[in-house]
Residue frames relative to the residue before (quaternion, step in Angstrom):
aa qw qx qy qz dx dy dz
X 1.0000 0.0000 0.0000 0.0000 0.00 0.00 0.00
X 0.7298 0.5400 -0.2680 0.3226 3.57 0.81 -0.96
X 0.6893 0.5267 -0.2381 0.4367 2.64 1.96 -0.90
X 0.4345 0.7363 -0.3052 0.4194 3.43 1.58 -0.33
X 0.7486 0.4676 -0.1103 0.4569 3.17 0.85 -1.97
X 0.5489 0.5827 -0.3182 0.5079 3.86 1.72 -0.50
X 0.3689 -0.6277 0.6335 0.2619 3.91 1.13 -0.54
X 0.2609 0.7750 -0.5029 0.2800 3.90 1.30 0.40
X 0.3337 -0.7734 0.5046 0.1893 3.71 -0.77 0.76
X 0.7610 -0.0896 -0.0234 0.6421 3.63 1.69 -0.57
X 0.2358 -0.7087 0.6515 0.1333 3.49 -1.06 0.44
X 0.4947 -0.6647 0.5519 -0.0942 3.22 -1.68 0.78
X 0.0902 0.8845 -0.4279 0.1623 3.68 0.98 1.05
X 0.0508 -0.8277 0.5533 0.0790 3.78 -0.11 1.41
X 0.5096 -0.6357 0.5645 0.1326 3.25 -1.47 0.50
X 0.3633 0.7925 -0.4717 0.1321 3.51 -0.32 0.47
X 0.1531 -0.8042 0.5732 -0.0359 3.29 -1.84 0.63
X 0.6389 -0.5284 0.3517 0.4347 3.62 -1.05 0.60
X 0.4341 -0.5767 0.5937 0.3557 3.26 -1.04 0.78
X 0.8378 0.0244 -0.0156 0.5451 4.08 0.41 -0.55
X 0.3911 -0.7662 0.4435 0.2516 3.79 -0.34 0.89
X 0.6685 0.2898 -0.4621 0.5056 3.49 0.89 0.89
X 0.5646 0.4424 -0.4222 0.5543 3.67 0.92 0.37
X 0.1300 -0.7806 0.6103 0.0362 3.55 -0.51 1.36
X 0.4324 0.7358 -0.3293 0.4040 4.24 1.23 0.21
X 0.8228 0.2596 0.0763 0.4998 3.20 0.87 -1.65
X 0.1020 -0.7967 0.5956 -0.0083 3.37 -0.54 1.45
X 0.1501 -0.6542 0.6922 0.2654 3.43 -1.82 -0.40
X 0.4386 -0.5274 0.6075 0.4005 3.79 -1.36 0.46
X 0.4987 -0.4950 0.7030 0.1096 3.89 -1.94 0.84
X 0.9113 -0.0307 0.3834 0.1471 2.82 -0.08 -1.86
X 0.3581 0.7880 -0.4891 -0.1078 3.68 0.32 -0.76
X 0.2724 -0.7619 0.5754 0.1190 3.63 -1.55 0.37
X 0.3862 -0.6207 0.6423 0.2304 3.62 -1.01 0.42
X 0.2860 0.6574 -0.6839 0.1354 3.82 -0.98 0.32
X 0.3668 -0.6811 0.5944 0.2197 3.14 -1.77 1.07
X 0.6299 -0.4883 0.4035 0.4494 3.99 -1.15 1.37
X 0.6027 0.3134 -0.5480 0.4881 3.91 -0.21 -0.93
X 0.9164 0.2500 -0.2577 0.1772 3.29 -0.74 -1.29
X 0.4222 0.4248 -0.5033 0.6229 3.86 1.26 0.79
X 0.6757 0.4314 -0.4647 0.3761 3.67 0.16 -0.10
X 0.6746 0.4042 -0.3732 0.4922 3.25 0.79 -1.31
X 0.7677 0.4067 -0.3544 0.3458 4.19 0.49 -0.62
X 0.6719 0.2897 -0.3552 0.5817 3.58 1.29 0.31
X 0.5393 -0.7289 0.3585 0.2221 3.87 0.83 1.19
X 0.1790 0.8028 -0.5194 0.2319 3.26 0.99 1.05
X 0.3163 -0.8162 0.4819 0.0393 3.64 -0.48 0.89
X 0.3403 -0.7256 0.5432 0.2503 3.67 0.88 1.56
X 0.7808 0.3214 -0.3918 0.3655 3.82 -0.23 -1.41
X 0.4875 0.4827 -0.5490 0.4774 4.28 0.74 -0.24
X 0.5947 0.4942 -0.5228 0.3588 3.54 -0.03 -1.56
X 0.7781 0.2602 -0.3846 0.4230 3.77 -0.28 -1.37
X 0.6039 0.6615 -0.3796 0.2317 3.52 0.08 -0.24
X 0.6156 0.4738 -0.0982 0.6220 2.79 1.40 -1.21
X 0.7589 0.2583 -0.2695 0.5337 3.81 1.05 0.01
X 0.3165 0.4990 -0.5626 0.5782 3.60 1.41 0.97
X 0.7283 0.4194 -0.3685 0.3974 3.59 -0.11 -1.77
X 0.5732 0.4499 -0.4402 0.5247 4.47 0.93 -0.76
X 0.7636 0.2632 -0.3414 0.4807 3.65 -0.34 -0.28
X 0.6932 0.3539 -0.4512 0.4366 3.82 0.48 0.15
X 0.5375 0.6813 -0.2521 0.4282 3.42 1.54 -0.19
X 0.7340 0.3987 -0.1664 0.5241 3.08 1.40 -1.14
X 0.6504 0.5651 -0.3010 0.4087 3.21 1.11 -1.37
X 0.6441 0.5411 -0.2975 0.4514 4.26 1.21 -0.12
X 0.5824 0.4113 -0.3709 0.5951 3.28 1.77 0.50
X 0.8043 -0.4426 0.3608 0.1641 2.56 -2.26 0.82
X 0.6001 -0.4837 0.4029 0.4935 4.15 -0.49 0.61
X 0.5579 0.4911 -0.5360 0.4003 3.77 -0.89 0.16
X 0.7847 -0.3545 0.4725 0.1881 3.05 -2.83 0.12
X 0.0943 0.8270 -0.5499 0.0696 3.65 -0.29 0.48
X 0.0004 -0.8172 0.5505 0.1709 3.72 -1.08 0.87
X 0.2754 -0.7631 0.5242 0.2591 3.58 -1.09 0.05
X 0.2444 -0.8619 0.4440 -0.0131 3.00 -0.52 1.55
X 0.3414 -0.7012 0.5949 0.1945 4.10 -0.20 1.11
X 0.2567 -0.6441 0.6550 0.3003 3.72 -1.29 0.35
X 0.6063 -0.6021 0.4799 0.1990 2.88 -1.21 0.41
X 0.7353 0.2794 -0.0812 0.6121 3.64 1.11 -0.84
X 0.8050 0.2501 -0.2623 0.4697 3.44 0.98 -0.05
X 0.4972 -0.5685 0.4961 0.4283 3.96 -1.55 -0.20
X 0.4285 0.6224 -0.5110 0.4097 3.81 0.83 0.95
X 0.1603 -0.6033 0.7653 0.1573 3.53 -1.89 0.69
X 0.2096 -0.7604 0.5973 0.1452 3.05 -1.64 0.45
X 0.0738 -0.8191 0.5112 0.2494 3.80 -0.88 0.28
X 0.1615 -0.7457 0.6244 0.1672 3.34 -1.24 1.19
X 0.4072 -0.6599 0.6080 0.1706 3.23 -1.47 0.13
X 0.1120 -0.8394 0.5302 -0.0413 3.58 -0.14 1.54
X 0.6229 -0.3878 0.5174 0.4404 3.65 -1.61 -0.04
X 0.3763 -0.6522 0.6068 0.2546 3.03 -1.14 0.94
X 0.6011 0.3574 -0.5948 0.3965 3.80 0.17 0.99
X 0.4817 0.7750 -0.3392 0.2287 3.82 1.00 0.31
X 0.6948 0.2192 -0.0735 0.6810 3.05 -0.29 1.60
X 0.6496 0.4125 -0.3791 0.5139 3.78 1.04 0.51
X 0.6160 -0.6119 0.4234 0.2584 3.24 -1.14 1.54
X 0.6103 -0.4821 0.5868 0.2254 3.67 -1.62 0.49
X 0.7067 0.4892 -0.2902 0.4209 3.36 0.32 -1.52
């Protein structure tokens, strides 16, 4: 979707996996692929008119909160997002 909504001409999709399935730090690359957005959308049934939809309902979602820093968090085990509200220095470099 992101790559759609960028006007991207190709995207870059790596593969990857734990170098040891009790060592959750240390990865290796599988694989990587080239694919143009239409044609990974059209082969993973992505529905262009949801995509915007689903990025109206985020900006009417966001745009009903209060000024400040806000993340959306995806479970991991479920089909839910969450939004926290963070310090607005969160996630801002030292330097």
């Amino acid at each position: 979707a992101q790559s759609l909504l960028a006007g991207a001409d190709q995207m870059k999709i790596g593969f990857c996996s734990r170098s040891s399935p009790k060592n959750a730090y240390e990865h290796v690359i599988l694989a990587t692929q080239f694919y143009r957005p239409k044609d990974f959308a059209t082969q993973i049934t992505l529905n262009e008119g949801q995509m915007w939809s689903m990025m109206r309902m985020f900006v009417q979602l966001f745009n009903k909160q209060e000024e400040g820093k806000y993340v959306l968090m995806r479970d991991p085990n479920k089909a839910s997002l969450t939004m926290y509200k963070v310090p607005p220095e969160t996630f801002e470099d030292e330097e």
